[in-house]
C-alpha positions as CSV (number, residue, x, y, z in Angstrom):
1,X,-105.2,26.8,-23.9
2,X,-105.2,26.2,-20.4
3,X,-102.3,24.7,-18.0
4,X,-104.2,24.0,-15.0
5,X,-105.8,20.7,-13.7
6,X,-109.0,22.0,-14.0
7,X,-110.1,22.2,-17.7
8,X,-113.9,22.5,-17.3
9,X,-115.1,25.1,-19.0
10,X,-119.1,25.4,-17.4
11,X,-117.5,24.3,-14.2
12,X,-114.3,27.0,-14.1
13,X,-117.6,29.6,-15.1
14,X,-119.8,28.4,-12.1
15,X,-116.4,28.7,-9.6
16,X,-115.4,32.2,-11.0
17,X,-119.2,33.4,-10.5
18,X,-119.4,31.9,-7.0
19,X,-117.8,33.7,-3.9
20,X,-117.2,33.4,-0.1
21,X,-119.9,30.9,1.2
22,X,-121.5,29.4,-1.9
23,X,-121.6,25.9,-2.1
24,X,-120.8,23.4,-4.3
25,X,-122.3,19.7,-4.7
26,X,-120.0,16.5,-5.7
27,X,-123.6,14.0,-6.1
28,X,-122.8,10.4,-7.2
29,X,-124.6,8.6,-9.8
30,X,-128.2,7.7,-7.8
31,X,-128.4,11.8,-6.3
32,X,-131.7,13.3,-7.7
33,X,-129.9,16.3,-9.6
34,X,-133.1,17.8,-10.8
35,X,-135.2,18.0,-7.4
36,X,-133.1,18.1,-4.6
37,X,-130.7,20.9,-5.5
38,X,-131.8,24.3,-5.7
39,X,-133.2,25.4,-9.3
40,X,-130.7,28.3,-9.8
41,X,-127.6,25.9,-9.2
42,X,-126.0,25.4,-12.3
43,X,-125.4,21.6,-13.4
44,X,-122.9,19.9,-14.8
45,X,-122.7,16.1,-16.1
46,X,-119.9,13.9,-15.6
47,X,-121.8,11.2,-15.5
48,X,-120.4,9.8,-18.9
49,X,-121.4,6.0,-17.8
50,X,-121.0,4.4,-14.2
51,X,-118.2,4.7,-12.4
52,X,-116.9,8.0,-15.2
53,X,-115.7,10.3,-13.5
54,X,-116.1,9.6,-9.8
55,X,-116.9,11.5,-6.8
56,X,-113.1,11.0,-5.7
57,X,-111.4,12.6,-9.2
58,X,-113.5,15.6,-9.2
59,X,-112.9,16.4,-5.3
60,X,-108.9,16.0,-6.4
61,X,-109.1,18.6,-8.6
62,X,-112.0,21.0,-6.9
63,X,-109.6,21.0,-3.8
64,X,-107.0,22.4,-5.8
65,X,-109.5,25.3,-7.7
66,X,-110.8,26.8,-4.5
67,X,-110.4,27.4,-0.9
68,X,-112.9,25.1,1.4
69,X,-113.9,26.2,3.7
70,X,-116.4,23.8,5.3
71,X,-117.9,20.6,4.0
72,X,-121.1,18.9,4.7
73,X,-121.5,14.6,3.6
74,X,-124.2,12.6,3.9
75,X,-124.7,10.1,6.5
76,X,-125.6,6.2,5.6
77,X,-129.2,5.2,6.8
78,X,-127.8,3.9,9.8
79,X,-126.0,7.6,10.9
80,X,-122.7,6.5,9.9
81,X,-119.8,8.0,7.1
82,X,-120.0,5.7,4.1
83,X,-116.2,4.2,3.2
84,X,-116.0,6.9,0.8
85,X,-115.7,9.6,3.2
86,X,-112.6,8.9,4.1
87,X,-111.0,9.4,0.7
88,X,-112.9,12.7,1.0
89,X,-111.5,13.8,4.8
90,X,-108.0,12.4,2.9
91,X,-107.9,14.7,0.2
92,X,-109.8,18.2,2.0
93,X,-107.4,20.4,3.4
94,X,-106.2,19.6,7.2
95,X,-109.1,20.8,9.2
96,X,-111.3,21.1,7.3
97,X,-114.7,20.9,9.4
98,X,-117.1,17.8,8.2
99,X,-120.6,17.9,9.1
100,X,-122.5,14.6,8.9
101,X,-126.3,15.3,8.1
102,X,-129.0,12.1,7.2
103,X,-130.3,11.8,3.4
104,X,-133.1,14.5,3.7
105,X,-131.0,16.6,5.6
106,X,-128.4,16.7,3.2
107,X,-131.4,17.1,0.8
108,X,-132.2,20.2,2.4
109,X,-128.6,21.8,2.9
110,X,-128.3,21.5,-1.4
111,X,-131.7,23.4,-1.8
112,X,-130.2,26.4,-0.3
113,X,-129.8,29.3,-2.5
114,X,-126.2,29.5,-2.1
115,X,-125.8,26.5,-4.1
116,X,-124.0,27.8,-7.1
117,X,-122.8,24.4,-8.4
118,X,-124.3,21.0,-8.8
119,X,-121.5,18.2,-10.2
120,X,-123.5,14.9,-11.1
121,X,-120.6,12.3,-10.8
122,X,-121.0,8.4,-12.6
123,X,-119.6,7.3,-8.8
124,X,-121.2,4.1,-8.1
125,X,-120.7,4.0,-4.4
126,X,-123.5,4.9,-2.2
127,X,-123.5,8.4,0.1
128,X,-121.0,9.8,-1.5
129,X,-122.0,13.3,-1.7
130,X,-120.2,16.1,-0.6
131,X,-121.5,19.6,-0.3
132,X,-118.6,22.3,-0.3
133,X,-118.8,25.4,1.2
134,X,-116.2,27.8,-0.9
135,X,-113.8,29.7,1.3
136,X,-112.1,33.3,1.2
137,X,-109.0,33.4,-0.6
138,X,-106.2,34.9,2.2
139,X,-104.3,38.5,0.6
């Protein structure tokens, strides 16, 4: 029994197998998991129907589980942060650097070998993705 927000058992595997500059992918519910991530990236449902479990709830928790050390989002057709960005600049810790990339961009960050972790959310808001890169943890 655990007494820790995050319960996840594949996720808390992924985490603990993933080190300084891995990366980790918060997709909502219209992000192709199964082509535009890389292959080796472990995935993990949460879609359990729209809007269960959002993009939002599993950010909350993933910022308490590891250090961040950079994130990348992406960017809304017209180059602009979606409204849901915000939430995500809100809850990342203070200065942590954002990087705004377009769709096939973005696309092109999460086939990168490094990512160890794909999160398929049921968020229903457009461009709310969120690429994490994981941080050192200070001695």
């Amino acid at each position: 029994m655990l007494k820790y927000n995050l319960l996840h058992p594949e996720i808390m595997a992924a985490l603990g197998a993933a080190g300084h500059g891995a990366k980790v992918l918060i997709a909502d519910g219209n992000y192709p998991f199964s082509t535009r991530a890389h292959p080796a990236a472990r995935r993990v449902y949460l879609n359990l129907a729209p809007g269960l479990v959002n993009a939002v709830d599993v950010l909350r928790v993933l910022v308490g589980a590891i250090p961040i050390e950079s994130a990348d989002i992406m960017l809304t057709a017209e180059g602009k942060e979606a409204p849901i960005i915000a939430e995500f600049r809100a809850l990342l810790p203070a200065g942590t650097p954002v990087h705004g990339h377009d769709r096939f961009a973005f696309y092109d960050l999460c086939r990168d070998p490094d990512t160890a972790l794909v999160i398929a959310t049921g968020e229903q808001r457009t461009y709310a993705n969120i690429l994490l890169t994981i941080g050192v943890v200070q001695p």
